[in-house]
C-alpha positions as CSV (number, residue, x, y, z in Angstrom):
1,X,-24.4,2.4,9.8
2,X,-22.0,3.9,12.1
3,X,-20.1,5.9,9.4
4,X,-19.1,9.7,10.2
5,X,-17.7,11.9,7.4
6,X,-14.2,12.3,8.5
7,X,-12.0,15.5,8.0
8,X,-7.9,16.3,9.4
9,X,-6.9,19.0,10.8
10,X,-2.9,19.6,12.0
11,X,-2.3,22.7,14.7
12,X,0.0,26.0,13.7
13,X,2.1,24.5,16.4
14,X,2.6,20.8,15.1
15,X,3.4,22.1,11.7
16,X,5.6,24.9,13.3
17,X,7.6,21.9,15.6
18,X,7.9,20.0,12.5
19,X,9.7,22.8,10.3
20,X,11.8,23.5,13.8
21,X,12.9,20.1,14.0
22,X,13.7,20.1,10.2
23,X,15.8,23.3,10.7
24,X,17.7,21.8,13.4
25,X,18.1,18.8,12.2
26,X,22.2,17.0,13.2
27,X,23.0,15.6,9.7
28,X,24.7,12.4,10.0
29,X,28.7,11.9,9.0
30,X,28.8,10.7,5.5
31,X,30.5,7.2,5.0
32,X,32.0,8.2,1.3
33,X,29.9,6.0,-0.3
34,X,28.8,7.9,-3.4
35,X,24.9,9.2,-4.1
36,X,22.5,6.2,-3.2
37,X,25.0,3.3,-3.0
38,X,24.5,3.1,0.7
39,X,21.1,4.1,1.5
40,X,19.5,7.5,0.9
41,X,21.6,9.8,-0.7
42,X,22.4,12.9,1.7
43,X,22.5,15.5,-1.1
44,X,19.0,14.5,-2.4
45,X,17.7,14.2,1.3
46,X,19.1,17.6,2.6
47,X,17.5,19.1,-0.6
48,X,13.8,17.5,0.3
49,X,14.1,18.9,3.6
50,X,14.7,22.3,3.1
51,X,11.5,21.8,0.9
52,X,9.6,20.2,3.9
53,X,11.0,23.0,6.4
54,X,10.3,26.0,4.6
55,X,8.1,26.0,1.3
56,X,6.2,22.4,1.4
57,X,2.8,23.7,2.3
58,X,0.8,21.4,4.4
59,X,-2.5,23.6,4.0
60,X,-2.6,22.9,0.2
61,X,-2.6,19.2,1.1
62,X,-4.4,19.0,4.0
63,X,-7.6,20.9,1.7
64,X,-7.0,18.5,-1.1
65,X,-7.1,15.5,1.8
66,X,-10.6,17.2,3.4
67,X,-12.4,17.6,-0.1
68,X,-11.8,13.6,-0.5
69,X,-15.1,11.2,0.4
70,X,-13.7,10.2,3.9
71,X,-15.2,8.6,6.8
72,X,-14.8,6.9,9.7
73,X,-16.6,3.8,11.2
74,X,-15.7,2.0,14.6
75,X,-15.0,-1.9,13.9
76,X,-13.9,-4.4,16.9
77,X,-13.3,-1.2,19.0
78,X,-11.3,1.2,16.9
79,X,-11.5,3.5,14.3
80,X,-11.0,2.4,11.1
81,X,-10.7,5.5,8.2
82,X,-11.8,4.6,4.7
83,X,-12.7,6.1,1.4
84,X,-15.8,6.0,-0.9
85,X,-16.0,6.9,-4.1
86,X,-19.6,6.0,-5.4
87,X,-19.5,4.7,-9.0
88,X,-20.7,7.0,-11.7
89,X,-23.8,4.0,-12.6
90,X,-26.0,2.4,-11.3
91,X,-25.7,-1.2,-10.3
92,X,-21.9,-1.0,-10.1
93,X,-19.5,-3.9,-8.4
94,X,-18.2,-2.8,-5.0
95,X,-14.5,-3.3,-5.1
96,X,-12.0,-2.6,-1.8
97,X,-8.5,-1.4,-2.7
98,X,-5.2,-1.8,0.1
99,X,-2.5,-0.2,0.0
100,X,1.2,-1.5,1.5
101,X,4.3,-0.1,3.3
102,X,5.6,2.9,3.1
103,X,2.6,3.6,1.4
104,X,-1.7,5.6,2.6
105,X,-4.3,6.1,0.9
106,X,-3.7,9.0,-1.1
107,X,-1.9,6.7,-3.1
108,X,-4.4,4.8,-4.8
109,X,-6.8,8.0,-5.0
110,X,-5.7,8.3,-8.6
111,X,-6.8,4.2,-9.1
112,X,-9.9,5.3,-7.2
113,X,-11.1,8.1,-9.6
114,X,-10.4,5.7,-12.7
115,X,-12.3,2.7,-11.2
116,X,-15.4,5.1,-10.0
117,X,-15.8,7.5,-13.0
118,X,-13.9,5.9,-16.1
119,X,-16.1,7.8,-18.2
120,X,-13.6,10.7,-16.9
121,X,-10.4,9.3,-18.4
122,X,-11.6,8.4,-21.7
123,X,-13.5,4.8,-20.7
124,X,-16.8,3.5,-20.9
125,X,-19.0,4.5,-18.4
126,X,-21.1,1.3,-17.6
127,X,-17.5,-0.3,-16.4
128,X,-17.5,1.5,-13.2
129,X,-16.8,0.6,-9.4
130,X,-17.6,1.9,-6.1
131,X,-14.9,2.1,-4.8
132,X,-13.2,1.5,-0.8
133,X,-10.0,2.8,0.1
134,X,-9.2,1.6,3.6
135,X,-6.3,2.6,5.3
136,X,-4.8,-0.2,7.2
137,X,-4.8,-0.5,10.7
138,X,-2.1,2.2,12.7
139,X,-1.6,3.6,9.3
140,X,-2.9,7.5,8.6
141,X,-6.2,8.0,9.6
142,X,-6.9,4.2,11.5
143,X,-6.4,3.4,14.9
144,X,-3.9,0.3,15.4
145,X,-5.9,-2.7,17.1
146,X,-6.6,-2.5,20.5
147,X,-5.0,-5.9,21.5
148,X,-1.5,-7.6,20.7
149,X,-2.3,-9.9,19.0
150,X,-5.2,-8.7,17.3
151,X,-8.3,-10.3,18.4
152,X,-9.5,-9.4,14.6
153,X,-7.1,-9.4,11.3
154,X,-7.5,-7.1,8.9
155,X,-8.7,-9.0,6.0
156,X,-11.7,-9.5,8.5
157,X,-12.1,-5.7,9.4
158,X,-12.3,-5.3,5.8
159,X,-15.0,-8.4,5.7
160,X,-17.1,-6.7,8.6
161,X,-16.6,-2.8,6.4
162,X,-17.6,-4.0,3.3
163,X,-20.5,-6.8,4.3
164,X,-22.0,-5.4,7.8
165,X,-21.3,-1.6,7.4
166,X,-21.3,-0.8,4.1
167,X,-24.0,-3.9,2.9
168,X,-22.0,-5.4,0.0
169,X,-23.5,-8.5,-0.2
170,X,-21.0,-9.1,-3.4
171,X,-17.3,-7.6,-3.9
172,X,-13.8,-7.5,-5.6
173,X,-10.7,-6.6,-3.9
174,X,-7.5,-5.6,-5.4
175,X,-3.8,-5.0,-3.1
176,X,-0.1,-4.7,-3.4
177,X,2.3,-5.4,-1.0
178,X,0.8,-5.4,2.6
179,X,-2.3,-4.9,1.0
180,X,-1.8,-8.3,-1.7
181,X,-1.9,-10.4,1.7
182,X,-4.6,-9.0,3.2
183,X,-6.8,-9.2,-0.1
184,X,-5.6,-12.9,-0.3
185,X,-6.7,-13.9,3.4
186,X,-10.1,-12.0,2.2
187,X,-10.3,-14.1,-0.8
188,X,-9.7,-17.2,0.7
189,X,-12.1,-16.6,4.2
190,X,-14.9,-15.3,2.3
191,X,-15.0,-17.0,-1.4
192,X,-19.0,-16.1,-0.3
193,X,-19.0,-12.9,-1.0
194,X,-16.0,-12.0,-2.6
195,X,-16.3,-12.6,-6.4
196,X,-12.5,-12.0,-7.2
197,X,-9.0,-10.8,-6.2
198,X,-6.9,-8.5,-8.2
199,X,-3.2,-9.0,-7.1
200,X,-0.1,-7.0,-7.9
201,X,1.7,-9.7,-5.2
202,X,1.4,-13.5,-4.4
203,X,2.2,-15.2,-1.3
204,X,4.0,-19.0,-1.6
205,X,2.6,-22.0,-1.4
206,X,2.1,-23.1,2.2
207,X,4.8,-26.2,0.6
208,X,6.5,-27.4,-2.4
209,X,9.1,-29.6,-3.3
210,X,12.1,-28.4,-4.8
211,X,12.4,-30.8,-7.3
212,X,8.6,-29.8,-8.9
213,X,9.9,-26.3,-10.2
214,X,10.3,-25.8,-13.3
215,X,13.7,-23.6,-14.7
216,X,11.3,-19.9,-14.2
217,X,10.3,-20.9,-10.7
218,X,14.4,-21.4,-10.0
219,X,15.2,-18.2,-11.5
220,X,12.5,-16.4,-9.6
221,X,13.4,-17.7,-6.3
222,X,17.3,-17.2,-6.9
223,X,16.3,-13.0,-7.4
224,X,14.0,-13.0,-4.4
225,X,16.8,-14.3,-1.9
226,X,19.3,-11.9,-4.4
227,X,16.9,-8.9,-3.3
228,X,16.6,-10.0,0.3
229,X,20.0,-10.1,0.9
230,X,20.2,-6.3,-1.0
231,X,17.3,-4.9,-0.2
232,X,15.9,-6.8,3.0
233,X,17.1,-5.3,5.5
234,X,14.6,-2.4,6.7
235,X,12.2,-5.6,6.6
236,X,14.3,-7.7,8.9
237,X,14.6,-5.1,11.1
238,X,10.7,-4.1,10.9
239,X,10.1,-7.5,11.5
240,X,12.6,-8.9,14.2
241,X,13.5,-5.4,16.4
242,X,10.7,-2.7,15.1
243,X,11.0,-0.5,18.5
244,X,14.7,-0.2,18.3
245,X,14.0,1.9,15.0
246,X,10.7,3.0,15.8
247,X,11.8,5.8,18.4
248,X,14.1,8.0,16.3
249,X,11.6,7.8,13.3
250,X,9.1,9.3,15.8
251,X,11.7,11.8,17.1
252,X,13.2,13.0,13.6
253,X,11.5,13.5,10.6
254,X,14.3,13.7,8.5
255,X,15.5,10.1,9.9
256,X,11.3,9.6,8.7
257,X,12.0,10.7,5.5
258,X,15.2,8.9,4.9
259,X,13.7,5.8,5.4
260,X,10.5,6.1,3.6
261,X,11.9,7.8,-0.1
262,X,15.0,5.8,-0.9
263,X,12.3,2.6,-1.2
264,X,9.9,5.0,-3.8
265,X,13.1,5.3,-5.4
266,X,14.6,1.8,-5.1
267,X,11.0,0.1,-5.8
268,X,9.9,2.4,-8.8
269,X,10.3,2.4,-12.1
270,X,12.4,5.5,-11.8
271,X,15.6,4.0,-13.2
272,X,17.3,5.9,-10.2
273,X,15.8,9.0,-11.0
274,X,13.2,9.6,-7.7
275,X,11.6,13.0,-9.9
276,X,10.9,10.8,-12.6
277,X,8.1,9.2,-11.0
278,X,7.5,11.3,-7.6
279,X,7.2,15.0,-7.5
280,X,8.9,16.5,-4.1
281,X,5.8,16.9,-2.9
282,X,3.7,13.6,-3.3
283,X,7.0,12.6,-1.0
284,X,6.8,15.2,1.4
285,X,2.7,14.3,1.6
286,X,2.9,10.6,2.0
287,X,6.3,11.5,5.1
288,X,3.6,13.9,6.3
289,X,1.2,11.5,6.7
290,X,3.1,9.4,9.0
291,X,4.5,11.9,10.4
292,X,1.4,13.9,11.5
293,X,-0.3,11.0,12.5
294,X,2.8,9.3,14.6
295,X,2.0,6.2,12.9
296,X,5.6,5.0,11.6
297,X,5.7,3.0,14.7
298,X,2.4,1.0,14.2
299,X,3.2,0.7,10.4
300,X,5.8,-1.3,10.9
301,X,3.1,-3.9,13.3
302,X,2.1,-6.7,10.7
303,X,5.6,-7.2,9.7
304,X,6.1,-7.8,13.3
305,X,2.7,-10.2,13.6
306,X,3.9,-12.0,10.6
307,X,7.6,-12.8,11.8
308,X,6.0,-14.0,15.3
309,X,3.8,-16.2,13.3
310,X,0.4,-14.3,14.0
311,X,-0.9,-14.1,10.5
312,X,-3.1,-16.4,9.1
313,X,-1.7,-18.1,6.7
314,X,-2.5,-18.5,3.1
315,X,-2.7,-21.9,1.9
316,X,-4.8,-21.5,-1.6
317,X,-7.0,-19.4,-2.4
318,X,-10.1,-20.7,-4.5
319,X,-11.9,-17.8,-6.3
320,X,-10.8,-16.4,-9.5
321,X,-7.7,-13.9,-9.2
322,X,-5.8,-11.8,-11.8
323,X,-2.0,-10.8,-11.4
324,X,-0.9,-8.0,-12.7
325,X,3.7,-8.0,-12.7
326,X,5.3,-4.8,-13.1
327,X,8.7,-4.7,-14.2
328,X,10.2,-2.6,-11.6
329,X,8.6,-4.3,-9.0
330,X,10.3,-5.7,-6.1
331,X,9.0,-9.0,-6.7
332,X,8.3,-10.5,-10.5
333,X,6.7,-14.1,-9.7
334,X,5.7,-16.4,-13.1
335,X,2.6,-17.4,-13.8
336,X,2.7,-21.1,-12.5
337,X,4.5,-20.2,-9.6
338,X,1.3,-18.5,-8.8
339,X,-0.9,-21.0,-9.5
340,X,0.6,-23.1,-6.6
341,X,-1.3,-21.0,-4.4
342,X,-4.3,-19.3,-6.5
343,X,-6.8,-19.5,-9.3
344,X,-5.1,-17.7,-11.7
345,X,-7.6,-16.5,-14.4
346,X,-5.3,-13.6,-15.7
347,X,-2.2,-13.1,-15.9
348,X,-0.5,-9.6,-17.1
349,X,2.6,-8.2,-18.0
350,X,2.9,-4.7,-17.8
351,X,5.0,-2.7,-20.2
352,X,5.9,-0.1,-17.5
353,X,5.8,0.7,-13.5
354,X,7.2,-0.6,-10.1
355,X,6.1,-1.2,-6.6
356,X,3.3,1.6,-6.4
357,X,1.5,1.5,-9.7
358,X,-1.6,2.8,-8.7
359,X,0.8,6.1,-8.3
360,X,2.8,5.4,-11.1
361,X,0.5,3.8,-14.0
362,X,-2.8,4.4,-12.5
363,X,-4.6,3.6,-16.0
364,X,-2.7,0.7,-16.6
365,X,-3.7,-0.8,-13.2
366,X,-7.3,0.8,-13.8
367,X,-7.5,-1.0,-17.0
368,X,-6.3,-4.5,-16.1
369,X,-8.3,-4.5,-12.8
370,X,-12.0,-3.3,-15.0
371,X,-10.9,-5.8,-18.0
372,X,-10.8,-8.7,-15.2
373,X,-13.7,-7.8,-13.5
374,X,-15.8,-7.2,-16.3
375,X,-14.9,-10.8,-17.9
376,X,-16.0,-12.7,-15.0
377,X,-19.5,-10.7,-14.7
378,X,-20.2,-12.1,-18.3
């Protein structure tokens, strides 16, 4: 194993620029548009960054980061940062989790803990997983890939993590967002080793005919083009003209923050409330993060591959997968539009949650993702 225990450490001065640049930031004319009608809403913005400038403390998090099991390994010629939490029994199922956009790995480290230690939250103990927390490639902790296009796609990092370094002969996966496609290229390259996917997005079939869908499929497509002409535009641009944006969100770290929290708003189940589901500072962590790191820029990369037709594509995916729709979510597909594409063993609605509901329903997500598991080990 190449693995080395991995811990983060962010100079007096880059913290001290960072609260500088805050202080100084030029606040941007206000169109009249009232609260969040047209993007983030100032008042709410202004207030989160006096909190970043002067009272967020970076040390608290930074120690809370550093007493996580984090390591680094070196796959295809760049380091790739991942977590471990070893499962409280013996014999366990080796599952990888992915997060998305705007999204690290801190997020699912409350997913994590219930998957590797249910016995801590009230579950059965012999249910548990050791657990991988990757962070993608140019996100937090992992290098971006050394060559445009990539020589290696992530589902096949993960692949070489899992299998060569870490010896999984046998494993699950589970993702969202980014982190749904890459668990569904896994699933469908490596139906060898991976025993089943745990899904809280689906990707279309590869084709279709119009004329096959039934009256739910309709009504699902009709709100995804009603949210991509609403909501779709930071993906556009992420995928079409990413270094036009990319410079300013490297420059200014309120222009950073703008961008990132109005989606944990829109995408939540907050019912427009952001403190309902987010304190100020799991925000200010996850802007941190990026910002820290410098790795807005090279998170906004596989939206970029995908547009310019670089990511492998998923045309069905064999081995047993569960989907798990929260009702905030950006995207809410039906069952049988799913099973265009994968073998849909499970199939859940959740009562409660959005977009990132290993943050905001961690035991929901826990439970639905051991209940699937443990069904197909009988």
């Amino acid at each position: 194993m190449t693995s080395q225990p991995f811990s983060f450490h962010v100079d007096d001065s880059v913290i001290d620029d960072l609260r500088h640049r805050v202080a100084h930031t030029r606040w941007a004319q206000p169109l009249g548009a009232p609260g969040w009608q047209a993007g983030t809403d100032a008042d709410q913005l202004r207030r989160l960054a006096e909190h970043w400038g002067d009272g967020f403390d970076w040390r608290e998090h930074e120690a809370a980061i550093n007493e996580l099991p984090s390591f680094t390994t070196d796959i295809d010629g760049a380091a790739l940062h991942y977590l471990r939490f070893d499962a409280a029994s013996d014999g366990a199922l080796p599952i990888v989790l992915t997060h998305g956009w705007p999204s690290t790995f801190m997020e699912l480290v409350p997913l994590a803990r219930r998957l590797s230690n249910p016995g801590e939250f009230g579950g059965d103990p012999a249910t548990a997983f050791t657990v991988i927390v990757p962070s993608l490639p140019g996100f937090g902790f992992s290098q971006a890939r050394p060559t445009f296009p990539s020589d290696l796609p992530t589902h096949e990092i993960w692949h070489r993590l899992m299998r060569h370094e870490l010896g999984f002969e046998r494993y699950a996966a589970h993702g969202g967002d980014l982190g749904a496609g890459v668990t569904s290229r896994l699933g469908q390259a490596h139906p060898e080793s991976v025993v089943g996917i745990h899904l809280l997005a689906v990707s279309p079939p590869a084709h279709f005919d119009d004329a096959s869908l039934d009256e739910q499929e309709r009504t699902y497509l009709a709100a995804v083009r009603t949210w991509v002409a609403d909501e779709g535009a930071y993906q556009h641009q992420q995928q079409t003209r990413p270094m036009s944006l990319a410079p300013a969100l490297s420059d200014s770290p309120v222009g950073l923050l703008a961008w990132i929290v109005e989606k944990y708003r829109a995408w939540s189940d907050s019912h427009g409330d952001l403190g309902s589901r987010f304190t100020d500072d799991f925000l200010l962590a996850q802007a941190s993060l990026y910002w820290f790191t410098n790795t807005i820029s090279s998170s906004f990369r596989p939206y970029y591959e995908h547009a310019q037709g670089l990511s492998v594509p998923i045309t069905g995916v064999s081995i047993p997968t569960a989907i798990a729709v929260f009702p905030a979510d950006i995207s809410r597909p039906p069952r049988q539009w799913a099973e265009r594409s994968y073998n849909v063993r499970r199939f859940t609605e959740m009562p409660r949650g959005g977009h990132f509901a290993a943050h905001e329903e961690p035991q929901l997500l826990a439970d639905d993702i051991r209940e699937f598991f443990t069904t197909l080990a009988r």
